[in-house]
C-alpha positions, 0 to 999 in steps of 0.5 A: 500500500503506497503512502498515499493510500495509508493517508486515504485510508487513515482515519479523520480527526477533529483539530482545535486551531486557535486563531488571533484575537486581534493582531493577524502576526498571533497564528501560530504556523502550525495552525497555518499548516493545519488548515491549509491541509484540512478537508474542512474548516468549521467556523463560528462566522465564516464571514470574519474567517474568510478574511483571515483564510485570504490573508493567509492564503488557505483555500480549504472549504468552510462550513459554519459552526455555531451557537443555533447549530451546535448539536445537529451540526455536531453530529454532522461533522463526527460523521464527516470525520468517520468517513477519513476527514480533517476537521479543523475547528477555529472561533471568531477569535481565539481559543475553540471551546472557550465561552463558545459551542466548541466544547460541545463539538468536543464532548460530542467527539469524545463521546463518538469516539473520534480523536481530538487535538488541540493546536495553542495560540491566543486566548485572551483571558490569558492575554489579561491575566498576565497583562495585569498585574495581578497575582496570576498563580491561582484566578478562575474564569468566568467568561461573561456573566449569565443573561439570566437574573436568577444565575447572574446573582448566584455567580456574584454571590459565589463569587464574594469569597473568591481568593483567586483572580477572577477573569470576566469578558463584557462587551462595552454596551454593558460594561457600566452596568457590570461594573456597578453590580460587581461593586455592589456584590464585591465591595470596590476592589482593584482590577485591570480593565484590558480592551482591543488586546494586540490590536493597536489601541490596545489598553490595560488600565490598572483602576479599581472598581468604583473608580472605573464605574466612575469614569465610564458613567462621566468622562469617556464611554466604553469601547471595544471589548473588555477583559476585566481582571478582578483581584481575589478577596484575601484569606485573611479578610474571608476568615475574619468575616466567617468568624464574626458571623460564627460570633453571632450563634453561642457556643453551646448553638455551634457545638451543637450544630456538629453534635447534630451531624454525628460528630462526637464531643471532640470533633465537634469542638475542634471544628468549633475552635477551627471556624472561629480561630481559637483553641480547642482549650479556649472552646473547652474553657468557655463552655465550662464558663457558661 
């Protein structure tokens, strides 16, 4: 069998191909060759991917994979790839499968039993963390924040206690009203407000929260999209807030709140001693006192 029907005979593969999310010089030359060898490109809008196709000069054909298809299409695609096909899978800007459908086309090929690959390039949460200034050894990503009310408010809430770097996108037209409910569910905080990452009016401001919302509400308005990079709320302050609301319940509640759940009288006043930063001799002492 020659080396050219081994090819024809091998079988097919999905390929995550990271794509710049702004300056074209970000692609990465293997995300370059991959498409050029591809049977088929699956873009979330083939219209802003054709100009990159033509920049580059890739001729592969493209379909459209997107937010109102991703399930149908999914399939269609798995089975493409059945029949020996490449795929190689890009999103409007930046890494497939962040905050867009390709994780579905991912957990779908996974589950149909097709190879996956994932070609690295520009991710712009990534871009912003390291832009900011910000400790970046521990963050969470949030993406942007529900539509739905009810979720929105769980996420903030969740969000209160967070120590690690929190990472958000927002589009401009809602940036002021999200920056006025992230004040209000996390106190005013420092951040780096991050917008037109590689392009050439690129900008990572280093503000706080009240001082951004601030800003954007008098002197300048919102453009282009935005990164927001929130500082973590520190260990220290969430132990303190735990144990002043652990003061409002006397300890005799608090001991048996965990002699409830089956713990004998020496977990319990460990875990007593541990929520509100004392001693176990302390817990012991105060309950003989009371």
């Amino acid at each position: 069998m020659t080396e050219m029907q081994q090819q024809r005979n091998a079988p097919g593969k999905l390929i995550l191909a990271a794509t710049p999310i702004g300056n074209l010089e970000d692609i990465t030359f293997r995300v370059v060759r991959a498409m050029k060898e591809a049977d088929l490109i699956a873009a979330e809008d083939t219209r802003n991917s054709i100009r990159l196709l033509n920049h580059f000069d890739i001729h592969t054909p493209l379909t459209s994979y997107h937010e109102y298809n991703k399930i149908d299409k999914a399939y269609e695609l798995i089975g493409q790839i059945r029949q020996g096909k490449t795929v190689v899978l890009v999103t409007d800007a930046g890494t497939p499968g962040i905050s867009d459908p390709g994780e579905d086309l991912v957990r779908i090929a996974y589950e149909e039993g097709v190879e996956v690959t994932s070609l690295p390039g520009a991710c712009a949460c990534i871009t912003a963390l390291t832009l900011s200034g910000l400790p970046t050894r521990r963050f969470c990503f949030e993406a942007f924040l529900p539509h739905n009310k009810k979720e929105r408010q769980a996420v903030l809430e969740e969000l209160k206690n967070e120590t690690r770097t929190i990472i958000l996108y927002e589009a401009p037209h809602h940036l002021c009203g999200t920056l006025e409910e992230l004040l209000g569910a996390l106190g005013d905080r420092r951040i780096t407000l991050c917008r037109e990452l590689t392009k050439i009016y690129e900008e990572a401001w280093q503000t706080t929260l009240e001082e951004a919302l601030r800003t954007y509400k008098s002197e300048r308005s919102p453009r282009g999209e935005y990164v927001i990079v929130i500082e973590g709320r520190s260990r220290e302050k969430v132990q303190e807030q735990k144990a002043l609301e652990w003061e409002e319940m006397n300890l005799e509640e608090h001991m048996q709140l965990y002699l409830d759940r089956g713990m004998d009288r020496k977990a319990a006043m460990k875990c007593v001693a541990k929520d509100r930063g004392i001693t176990k001799r302390d817990v012991y002492q105060r309950l003989l006192g009371q």
